[in-house]
C-alpha positions as CSV (number, residue, x, y, z in Angstrom):
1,X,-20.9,25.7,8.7
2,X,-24.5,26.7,8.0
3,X,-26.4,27.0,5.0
4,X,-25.8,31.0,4.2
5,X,-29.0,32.1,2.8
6,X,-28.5,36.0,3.7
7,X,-25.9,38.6,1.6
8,X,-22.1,38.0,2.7
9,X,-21.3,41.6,3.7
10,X,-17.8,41.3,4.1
11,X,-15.1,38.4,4.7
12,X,-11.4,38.0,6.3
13,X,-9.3,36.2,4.6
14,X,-5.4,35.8,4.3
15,X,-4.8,35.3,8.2
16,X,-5.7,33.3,11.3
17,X,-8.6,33.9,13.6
18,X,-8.4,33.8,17.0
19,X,-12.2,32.9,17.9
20,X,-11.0,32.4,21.9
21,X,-12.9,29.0,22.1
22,X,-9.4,27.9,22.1
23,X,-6.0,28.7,23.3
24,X,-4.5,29.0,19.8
25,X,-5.4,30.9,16.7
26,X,-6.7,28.9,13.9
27,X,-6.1,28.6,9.9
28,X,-9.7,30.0,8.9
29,X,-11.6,32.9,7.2
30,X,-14.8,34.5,8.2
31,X,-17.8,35.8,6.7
32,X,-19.8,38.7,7.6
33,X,-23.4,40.1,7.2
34,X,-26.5,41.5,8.8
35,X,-24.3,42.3,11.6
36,X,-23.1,38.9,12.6
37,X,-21.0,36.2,12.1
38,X,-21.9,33.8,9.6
39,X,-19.2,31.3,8.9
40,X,-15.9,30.5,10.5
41,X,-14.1,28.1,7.8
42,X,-11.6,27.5,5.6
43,X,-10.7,30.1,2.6
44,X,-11.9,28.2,-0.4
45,X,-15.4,27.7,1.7
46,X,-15.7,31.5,2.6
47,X,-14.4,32.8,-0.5
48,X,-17.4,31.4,-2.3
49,X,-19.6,33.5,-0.1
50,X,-18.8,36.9,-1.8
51,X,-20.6,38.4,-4.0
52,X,-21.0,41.2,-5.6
53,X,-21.5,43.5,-2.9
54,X,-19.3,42.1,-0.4
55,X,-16.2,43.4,0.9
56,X,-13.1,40.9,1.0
57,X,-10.8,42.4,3.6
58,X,-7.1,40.8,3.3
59,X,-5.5,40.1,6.9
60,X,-2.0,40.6,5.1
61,X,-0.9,37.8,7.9
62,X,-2.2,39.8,10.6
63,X,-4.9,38.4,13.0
64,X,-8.5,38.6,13.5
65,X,-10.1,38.4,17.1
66,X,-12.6,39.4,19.1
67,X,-13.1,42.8,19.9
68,X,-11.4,43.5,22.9
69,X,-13.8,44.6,26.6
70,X,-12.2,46.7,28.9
71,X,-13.9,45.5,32.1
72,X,-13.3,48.8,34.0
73,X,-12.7,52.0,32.4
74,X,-13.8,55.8,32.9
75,X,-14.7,57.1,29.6
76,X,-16.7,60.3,30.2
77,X,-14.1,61.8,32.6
78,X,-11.1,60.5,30.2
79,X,-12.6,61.6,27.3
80,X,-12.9,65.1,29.0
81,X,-9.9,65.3,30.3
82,X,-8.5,65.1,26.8
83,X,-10.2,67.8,25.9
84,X,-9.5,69.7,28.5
85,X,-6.3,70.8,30.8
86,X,-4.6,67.1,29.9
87,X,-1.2,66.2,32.1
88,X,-1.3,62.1,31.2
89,X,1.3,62.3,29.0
90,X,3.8,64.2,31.0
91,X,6.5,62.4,33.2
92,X,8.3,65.3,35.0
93,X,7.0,68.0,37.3
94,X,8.1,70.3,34.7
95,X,6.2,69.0,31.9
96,X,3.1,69.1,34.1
97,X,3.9,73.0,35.2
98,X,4.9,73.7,31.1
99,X,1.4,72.0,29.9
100,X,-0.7,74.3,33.1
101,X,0.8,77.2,31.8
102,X,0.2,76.9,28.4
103,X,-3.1,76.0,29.0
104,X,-4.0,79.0,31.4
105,X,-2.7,81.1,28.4
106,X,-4.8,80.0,25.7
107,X,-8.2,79.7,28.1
108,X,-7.9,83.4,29.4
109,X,-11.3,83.7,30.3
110,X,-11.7,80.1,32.3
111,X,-12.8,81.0,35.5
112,X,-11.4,77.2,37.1
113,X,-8.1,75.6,35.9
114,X,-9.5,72.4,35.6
115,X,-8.1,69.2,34.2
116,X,-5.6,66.4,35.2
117,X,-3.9,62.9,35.1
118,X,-0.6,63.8,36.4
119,X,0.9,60.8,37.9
120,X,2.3,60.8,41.3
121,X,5.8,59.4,40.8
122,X,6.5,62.8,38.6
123,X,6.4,64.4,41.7
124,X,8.9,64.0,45.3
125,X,7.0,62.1,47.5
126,X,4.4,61.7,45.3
127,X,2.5,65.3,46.4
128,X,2.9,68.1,43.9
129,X,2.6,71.7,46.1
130,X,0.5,74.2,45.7
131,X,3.4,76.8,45.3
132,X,4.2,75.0,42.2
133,X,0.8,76.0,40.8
134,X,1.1,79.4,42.1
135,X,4.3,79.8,39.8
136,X,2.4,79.3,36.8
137,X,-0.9,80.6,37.6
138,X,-1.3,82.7,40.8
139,X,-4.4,84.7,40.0
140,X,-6.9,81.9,39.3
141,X,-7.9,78.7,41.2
142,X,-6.7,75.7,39.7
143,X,-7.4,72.1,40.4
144,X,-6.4,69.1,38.3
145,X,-7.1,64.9,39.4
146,X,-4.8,62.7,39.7
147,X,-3.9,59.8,37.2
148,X,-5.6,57.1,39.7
149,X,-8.4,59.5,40.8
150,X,-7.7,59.4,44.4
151,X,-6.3,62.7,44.8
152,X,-6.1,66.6,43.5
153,X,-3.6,69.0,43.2
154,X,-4.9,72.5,44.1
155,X,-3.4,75.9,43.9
156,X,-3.9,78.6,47.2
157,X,-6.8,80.8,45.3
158,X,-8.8,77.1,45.1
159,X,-7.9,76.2,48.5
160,X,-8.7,79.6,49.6
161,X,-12.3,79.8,47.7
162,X,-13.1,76.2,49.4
163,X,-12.1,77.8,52.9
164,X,-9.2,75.1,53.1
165,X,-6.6,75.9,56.2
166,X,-4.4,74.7,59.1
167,X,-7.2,74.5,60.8
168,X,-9.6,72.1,58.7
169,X,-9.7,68.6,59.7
170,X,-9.1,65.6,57.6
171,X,-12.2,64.0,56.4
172,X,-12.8,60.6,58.1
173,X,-12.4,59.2,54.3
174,X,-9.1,61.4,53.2
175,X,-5.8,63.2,53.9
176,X,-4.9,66.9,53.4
177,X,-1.2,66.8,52.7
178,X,0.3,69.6,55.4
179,X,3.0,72.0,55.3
180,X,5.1,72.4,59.0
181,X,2.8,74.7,59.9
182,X,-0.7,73.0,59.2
183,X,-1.3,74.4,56.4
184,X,-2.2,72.5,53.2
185,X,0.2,71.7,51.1
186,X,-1.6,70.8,47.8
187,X,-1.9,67.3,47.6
188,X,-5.6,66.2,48.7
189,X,-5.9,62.3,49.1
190,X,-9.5,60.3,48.9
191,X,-12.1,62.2,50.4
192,X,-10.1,65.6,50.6
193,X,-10.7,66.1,47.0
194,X,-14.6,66.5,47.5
195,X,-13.4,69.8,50.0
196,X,-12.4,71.5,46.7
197,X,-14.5,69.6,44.2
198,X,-17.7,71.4,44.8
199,X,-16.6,74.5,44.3
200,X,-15.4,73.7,40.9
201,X,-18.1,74.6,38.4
202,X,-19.1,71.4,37.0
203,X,-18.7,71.1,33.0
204,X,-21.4,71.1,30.4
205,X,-23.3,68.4,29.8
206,X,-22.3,69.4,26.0
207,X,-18.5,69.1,27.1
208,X,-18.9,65.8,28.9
209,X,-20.8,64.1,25.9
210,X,-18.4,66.1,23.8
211,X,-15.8,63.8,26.2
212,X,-17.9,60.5,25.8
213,X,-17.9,60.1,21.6
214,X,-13.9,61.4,22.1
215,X,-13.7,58.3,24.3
216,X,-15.2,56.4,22.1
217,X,-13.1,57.5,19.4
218,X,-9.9,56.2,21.2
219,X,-11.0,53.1,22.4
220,X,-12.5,52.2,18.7
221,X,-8.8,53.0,17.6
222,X,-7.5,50.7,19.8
223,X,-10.1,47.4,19.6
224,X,-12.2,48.5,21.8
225,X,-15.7,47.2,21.1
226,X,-17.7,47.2,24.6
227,X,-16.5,48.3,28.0
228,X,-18.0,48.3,31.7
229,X,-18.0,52.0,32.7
230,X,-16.5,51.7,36.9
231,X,-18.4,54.4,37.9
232,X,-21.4,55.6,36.6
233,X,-22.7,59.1,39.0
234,X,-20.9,62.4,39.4
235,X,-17.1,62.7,39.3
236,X,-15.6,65.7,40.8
237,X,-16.3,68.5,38.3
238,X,-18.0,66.4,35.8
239,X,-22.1,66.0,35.4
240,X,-23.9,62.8,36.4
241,X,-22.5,60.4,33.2
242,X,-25.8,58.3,33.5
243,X,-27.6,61.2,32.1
244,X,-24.9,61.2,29.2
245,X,-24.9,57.8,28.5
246,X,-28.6,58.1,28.3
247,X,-28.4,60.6,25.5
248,X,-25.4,59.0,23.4
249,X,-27.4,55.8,23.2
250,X,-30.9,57.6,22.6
251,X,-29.3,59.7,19.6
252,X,-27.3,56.7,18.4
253,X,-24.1,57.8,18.9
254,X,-23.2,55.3,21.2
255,X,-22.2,52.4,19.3
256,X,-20.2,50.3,21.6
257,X,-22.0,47.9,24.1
258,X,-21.8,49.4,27.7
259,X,-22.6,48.1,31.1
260,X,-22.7,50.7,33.5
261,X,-21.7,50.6,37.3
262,X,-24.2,52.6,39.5
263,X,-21.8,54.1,42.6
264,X,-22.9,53.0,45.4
265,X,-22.7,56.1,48.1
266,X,-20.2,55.1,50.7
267,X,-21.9,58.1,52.9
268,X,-25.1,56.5,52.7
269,X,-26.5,52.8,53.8
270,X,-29.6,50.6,52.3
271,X,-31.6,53.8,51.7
272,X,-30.2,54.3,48.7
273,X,-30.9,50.7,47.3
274,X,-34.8,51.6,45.9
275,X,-32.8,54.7,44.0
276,X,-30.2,52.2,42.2
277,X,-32.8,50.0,41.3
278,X,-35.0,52.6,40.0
279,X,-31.7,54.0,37.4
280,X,-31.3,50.3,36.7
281,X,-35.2,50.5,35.2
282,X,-34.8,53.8,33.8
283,X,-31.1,52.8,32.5
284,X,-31.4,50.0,29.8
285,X,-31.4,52.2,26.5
286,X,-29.8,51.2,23.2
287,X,-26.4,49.6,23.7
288,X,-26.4,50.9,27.1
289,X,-27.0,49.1,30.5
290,X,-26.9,50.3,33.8
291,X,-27.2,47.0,35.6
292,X,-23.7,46.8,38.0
293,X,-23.4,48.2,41.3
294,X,-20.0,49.7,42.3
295,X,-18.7,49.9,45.4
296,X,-15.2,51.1,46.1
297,X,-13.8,49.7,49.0
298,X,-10.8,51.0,49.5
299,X,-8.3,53.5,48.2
300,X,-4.5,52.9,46.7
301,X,-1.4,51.9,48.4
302,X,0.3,54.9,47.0
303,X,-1.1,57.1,49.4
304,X,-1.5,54.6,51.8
305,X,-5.2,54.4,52.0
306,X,-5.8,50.6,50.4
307,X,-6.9,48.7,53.4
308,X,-4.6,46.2,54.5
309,X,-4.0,43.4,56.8
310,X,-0.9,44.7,58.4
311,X,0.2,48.2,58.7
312,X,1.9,50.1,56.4
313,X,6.6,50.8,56.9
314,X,7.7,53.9,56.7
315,X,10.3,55.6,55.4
316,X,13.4,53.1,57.9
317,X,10.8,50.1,57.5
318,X,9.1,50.4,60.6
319,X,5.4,49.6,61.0
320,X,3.1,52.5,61.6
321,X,0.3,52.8,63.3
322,X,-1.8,53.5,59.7
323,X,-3.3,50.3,58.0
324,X,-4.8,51.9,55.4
325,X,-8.8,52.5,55.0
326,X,-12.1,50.3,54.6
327,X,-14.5,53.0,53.0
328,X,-17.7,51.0,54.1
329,X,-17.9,49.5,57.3
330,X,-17.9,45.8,57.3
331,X,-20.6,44.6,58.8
332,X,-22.7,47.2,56.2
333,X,-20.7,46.2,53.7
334,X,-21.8,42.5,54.1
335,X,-25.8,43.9,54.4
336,X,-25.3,46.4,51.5
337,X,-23.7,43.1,49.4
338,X,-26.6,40.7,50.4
339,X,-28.9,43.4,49.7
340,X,-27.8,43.8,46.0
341,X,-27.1,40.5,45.3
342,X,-31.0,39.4,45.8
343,X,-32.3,42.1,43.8
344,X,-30.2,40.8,40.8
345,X,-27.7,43.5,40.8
346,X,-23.6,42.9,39.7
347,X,-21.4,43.9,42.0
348,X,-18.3,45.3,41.1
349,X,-15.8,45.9,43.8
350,X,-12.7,48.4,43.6
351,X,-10.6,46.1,46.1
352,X,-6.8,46.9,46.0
353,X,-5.5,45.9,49.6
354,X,-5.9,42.7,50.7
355,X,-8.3,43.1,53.8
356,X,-10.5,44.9,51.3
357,X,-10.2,41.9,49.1
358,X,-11.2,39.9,52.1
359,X,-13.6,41.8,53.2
360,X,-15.8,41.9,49.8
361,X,-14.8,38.2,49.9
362,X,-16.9,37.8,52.7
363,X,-20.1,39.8,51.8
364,X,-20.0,38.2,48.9
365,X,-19.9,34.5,51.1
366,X,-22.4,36.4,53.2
367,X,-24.7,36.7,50.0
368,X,-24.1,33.2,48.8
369,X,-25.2,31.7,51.5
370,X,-28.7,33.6,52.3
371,X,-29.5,34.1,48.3
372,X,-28.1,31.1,46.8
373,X,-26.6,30.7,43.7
374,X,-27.2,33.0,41.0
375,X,-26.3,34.6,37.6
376,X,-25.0,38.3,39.0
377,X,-21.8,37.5,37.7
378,X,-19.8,39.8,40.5
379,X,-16.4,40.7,39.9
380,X,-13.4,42.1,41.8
381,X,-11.2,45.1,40.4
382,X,-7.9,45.7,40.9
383,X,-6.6,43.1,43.5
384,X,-3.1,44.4,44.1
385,X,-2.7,42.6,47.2
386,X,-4.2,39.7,47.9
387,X,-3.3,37.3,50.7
388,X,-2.6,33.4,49.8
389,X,-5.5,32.1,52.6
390,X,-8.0,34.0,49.8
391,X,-6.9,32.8,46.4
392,X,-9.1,30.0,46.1
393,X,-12.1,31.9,47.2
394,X,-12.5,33.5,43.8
395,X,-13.3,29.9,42.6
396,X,-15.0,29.0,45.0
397,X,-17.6,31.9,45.2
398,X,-17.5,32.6,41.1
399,X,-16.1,35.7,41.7
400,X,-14.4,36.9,38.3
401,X,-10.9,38.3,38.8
402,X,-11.4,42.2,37.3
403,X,-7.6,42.4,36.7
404,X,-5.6,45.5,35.2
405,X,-2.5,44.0,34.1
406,X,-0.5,47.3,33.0
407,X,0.2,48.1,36.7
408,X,1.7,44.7,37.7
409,X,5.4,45.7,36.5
410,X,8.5,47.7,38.1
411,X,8.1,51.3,37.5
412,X,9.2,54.3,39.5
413,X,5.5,54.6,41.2
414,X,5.5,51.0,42.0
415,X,9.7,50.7,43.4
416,X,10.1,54.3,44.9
417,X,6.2,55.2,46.4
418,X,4.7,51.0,46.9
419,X,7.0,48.3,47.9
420,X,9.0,50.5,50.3
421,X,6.1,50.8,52.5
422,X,4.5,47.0,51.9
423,X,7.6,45.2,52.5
424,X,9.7,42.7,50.8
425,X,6.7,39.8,52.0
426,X,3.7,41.6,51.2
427,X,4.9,43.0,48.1
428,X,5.7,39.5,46.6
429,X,1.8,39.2,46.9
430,X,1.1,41.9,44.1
431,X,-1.4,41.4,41.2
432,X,-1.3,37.5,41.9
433,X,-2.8,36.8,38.1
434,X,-0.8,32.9,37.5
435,X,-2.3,32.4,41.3
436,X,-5.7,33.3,40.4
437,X,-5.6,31.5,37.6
438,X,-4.3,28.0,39.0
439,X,-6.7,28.3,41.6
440,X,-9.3,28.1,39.0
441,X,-10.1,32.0,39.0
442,X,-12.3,33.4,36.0
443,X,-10.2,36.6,34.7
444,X,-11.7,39.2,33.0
445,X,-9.8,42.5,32.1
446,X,-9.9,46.1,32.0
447,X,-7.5,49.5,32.1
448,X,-8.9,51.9,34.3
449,X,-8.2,54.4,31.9
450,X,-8.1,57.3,32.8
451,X,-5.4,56.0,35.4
452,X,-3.6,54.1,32.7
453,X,-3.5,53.8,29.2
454,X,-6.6,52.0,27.6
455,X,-4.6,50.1,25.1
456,X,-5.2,46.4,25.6
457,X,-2.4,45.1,23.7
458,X,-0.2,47.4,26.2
459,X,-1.4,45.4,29.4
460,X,-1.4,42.0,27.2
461,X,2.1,42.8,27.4
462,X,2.5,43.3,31.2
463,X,1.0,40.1,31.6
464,X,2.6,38.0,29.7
465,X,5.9,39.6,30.5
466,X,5.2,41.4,33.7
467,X,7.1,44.5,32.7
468,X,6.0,47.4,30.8
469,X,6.4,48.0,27.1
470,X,9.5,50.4,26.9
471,X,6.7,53.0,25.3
472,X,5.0,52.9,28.6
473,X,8.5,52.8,30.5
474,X,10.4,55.5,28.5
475,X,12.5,53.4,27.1
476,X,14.0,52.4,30.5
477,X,14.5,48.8,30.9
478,X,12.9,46.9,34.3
479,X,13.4,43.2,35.7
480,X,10.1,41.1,35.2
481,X,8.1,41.6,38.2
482,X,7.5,38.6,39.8
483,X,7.1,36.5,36.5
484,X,5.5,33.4,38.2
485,X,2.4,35.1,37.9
486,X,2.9,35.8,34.3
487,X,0.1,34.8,32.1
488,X,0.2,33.3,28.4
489,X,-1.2,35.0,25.5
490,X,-4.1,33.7,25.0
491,X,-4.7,33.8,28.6
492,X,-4.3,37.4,28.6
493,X,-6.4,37.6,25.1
494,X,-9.3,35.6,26.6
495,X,-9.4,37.8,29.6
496,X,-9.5,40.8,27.5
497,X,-12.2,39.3,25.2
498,X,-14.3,36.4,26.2
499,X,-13.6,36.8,30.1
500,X,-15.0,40.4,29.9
501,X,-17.7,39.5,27.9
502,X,-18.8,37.1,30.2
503,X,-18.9,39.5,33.3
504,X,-20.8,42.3,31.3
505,X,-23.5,39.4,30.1
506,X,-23.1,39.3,26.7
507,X,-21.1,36.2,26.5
508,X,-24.1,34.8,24.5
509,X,-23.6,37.3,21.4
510,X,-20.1,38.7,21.8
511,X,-16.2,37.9,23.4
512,X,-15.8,34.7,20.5
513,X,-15.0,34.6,16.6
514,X,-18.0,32.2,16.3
515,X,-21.3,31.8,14.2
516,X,-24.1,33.8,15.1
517,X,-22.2,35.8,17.7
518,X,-22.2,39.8,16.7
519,X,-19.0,41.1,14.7
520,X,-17.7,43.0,16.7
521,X,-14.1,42.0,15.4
522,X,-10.4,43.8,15.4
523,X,-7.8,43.2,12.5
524,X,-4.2,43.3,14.0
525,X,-1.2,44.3,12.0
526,X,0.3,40.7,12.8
527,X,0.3,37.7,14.5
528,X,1.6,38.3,18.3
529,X,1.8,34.3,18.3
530,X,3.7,34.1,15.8
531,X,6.8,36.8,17.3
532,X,8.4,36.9,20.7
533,X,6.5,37.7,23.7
534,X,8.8,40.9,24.1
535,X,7.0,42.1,20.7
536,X,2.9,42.1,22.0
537,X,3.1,45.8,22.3
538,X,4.2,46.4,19.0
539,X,1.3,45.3,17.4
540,X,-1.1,47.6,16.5
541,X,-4.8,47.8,15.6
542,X,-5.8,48.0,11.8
543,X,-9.6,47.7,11.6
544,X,-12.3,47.7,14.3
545,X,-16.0,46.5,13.6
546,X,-18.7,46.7,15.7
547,X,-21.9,44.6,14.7
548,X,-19.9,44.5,10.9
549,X,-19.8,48.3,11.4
550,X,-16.6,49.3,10.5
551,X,-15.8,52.2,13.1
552,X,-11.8,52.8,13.0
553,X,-9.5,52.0,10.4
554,X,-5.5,53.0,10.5
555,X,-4.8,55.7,8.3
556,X,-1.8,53.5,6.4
């Protein structure tokens, strides 16, 4: 420990500290002040630190760790939607139609219905109809997102406004879901949704910052201390959240450190390239920094749109003719990668199927090999199928592992709409994560909230016991899913932590209980290493600091 010259602020005491420089918590207290860390020792040592003015915060037995990073996460639209027409808590097609109604009633004058996070498996098929809308509210036009954000559910007045009928194709990049006649039924998949989308008025920029701090809110609540933002441009109905992360950080209201991914337009090729660079000069302000590049690949195998290797079953287990979709063409994709890569952009892939995985795989080879080795840091999100010849490439090419651990469990979405259509082979390939890592794979974590729920401890869980808390599962019980590629706890911890810290550069200052390093720091109700694994989603979140800030606390 150093000589402490500066005012202790506040200290930890009465627990164990997981710093994440090693695979075990340790018996230690910390001191606090100025913002960082300033010693990591034992009690007696840290306790003559305080004065008068300092804080001495009692761990009660619980924990202390790192803030937790969600490496890929949608704030500004999740944070909206919870303000706003909000289905993600609803399991049945009649809780969805219950909460519509109600909200319909108490936003008379809305001229949209908008909203959404209804999850597919609440619905047969997975594609809600649009008569079901037209039940509860026939005289306005209502459109509410999907959970995963690759589809809408649209009553007839919205498809009627965007001029939607039997006779409008499918986009090259989407699916309208069809009635026997033609006519749509809905359910828009990928690039559907966009047919719709802009005719929705877009909300405030008031509502969507209004949506950002409400984000922020919830993620402090939960641990939270720093996130990569998946997607940083226009979502359907929302305002362009650069210009909103912009504000938050230049009023100060942004207090946790963001990295944000610039969508890269899959409609578009290298013209676009000066643009991102010029929102990555424009887009370094405060704790905020716009210095990723996302490209989604692919879509979901839900809806049959991840791009795969082999064609999809259908319903009797036959291969179709459909092998899902590649949203940028290969050979661009490899150009558009290089092309990044040398101007010192991070990449950050949405890759779900495993010829998407392969083919960002390869750009990114591609890149290594004309630009050399670099400190990009690119990482891969998602990865739900990934095919054994590819494993080892993540090694290899220092491609970080993005993974998002709550989905890799049985659930109705994943047994009745995913591995009926992979197959019995392919879907033993799922979320691969004890693969990844034995292959030498660096894993950072995230939630994709708002597809899933942001809570870190929540998708801990899944990994370490690949199946879902019986919160998330109400309170049905599920086999582990494939629990070979089950992770450990402080595997899982370090991804969520150090791991994500490392892919949104700022490994140097944050991601580790250590000296020096910002505290940014989370007080757990207990010790998940001390109780069975069965018991990580119990645990809950009693303090969260950010730079010794303390922003949450649990009202006890």
């Amino acid at each position: 420990m150093t000589h402490i010259s500066q005012r202790v602020d506040t200290v930890f005491v009465g627990g164990r500290v997981f710093t994440g420089a090693g695979s075990a918590p340790v018996d230690a207290a910390v001191a606090v002040g100025g913002g960082r860390i300033l010693a990591v020792a034992d009690a007696s040592t840290v306790r003559s630190l305080v004065g008068a003015a300092t804080e001495v915060v009692d761990l009660e037995g619980g924990l202390l760790i790192p803030g937790f990073q969600d490496a890929h996460v949608h704030p500004v639209v999740a944070g909206a939607l919870m303000l706003g027409c909000d289905l993600s808590e609803q399991s049945t097609a009649e809780g969805c139609l219950a909460v519509v109604a109600q909200y319909a009633k108490e936003h008379p004058d809305a001229a949209w219905i908008r909203g959404g996070g209804w999850s597919m498996d609440s619905f047969p098929g997975g594609t809600p109809t649009r008569g079901m809308l037209d039940a509860v509210v026939p005289d306005r036009p209502v459109m509410l997102t999907n959970r995963d954000g690759h589809g809408a559910w649209a009553n007839t007045r919205a498809l009627e406004i965007a001029g939607v009928d039997r006779h409008t194709p499918d986009p090259v990049d989407g699916r309208i879901e069809r009635e026997a006649d033609g006519a749509p039924a809905g359910t828009l998949h990928e690039g559907a949704v966009e047919l719709v989308a802009r005719h929705v008025p877009l909300a405030t920029q008031d509502e969507a910052y209004a949506g950002l701090l409400a984000a922020q809110e919830y993620l402090f609540s939960l641990g939270v201390t720093g996130w990569q933002d998946a997607m940083i441009g226009a979502f359907p109905g929302n305002p362009d959240n650069f210009d909103i992360y912009l504000r938050a950080a230049r009023e100060g209201s942004l207090l946790a450190r963001v990295v944000g991914a610039l969508w890269w337009d899959r409609e578009r090729g290298l013209e676009q390239l000066p643009e991102l660079e010029e929102r990555r000069r424009t887009g370094q302000v405060g704790r905020f920094n716009a210095t990723s590049v996302k490209i989604m690949q692919d879509g979901v195998a839900e809806n049959f749109t991840a791009g795969m290797l082999e064609p999809y079953l259908d319903g009797c287990g036959c291969p179709t003719a459909n092998a899902g979709l590649s949203f940028v063409e290969p050979a661009l994709l490899t150009e558009a990668v290089c092309a990044l890569d040398r101007s010192g952009f991070q990449v950050h892939f949405h890759a779900l199927g495993d010829r998407a995985v392969r083919e960002a795989l390869d750009a990114l080879a591609a890149a290594l090999a004309v630009n050399g080795v670099n400190d990009n840091r690119h990482h891969m999100a998602h990865l739900q199928v990934v095919h054994p010849d590819d494993i080892g490439r993540f090694a290899s090419l220092d491609v970080a592992a993005n993974i998002q651990a709550l989905w890799a469990a049985h659930e109705p979405q994943m047994d009745e709409l995913t591995i009926p259509f992979l197959g019995p082979e392919r879907a033993a390939l799922q979320y691969p994560f004890g693969d990844l890592r034995r292959a030498g794979a660096r894993l950072v974590a995230g939630s994709d909230w708002s597809v899933s729920s942001p809570n870190p401890l929540w998708g801990i869980h899944v990994a370490v016991n690949r199946a879902v808390p019986l919160a998330e599962a109400s309170g049905a019980a599920y086999p582990p899913f494939f629990p070979e590629q089950a992770l450990t706890l402080a595997e899982a911890l370090t991804a969520y932590t150090a791991g994500s810290a490392w892919v949104n550069h700022l490994d140097d200052v944050t991601g580790t209980v250590e000296e020096g390093k910002y505290a940014d720091l989370v007080v757990l109700d207990r010790d998940p290493f001390t109780h069975p694994s069965q018991e990580i989603a119990d645990v809950r979140v009693r303090r969260t600091y950010v730079e010794g800030r303390l922003v949450f606390t649990a009202n006890d």
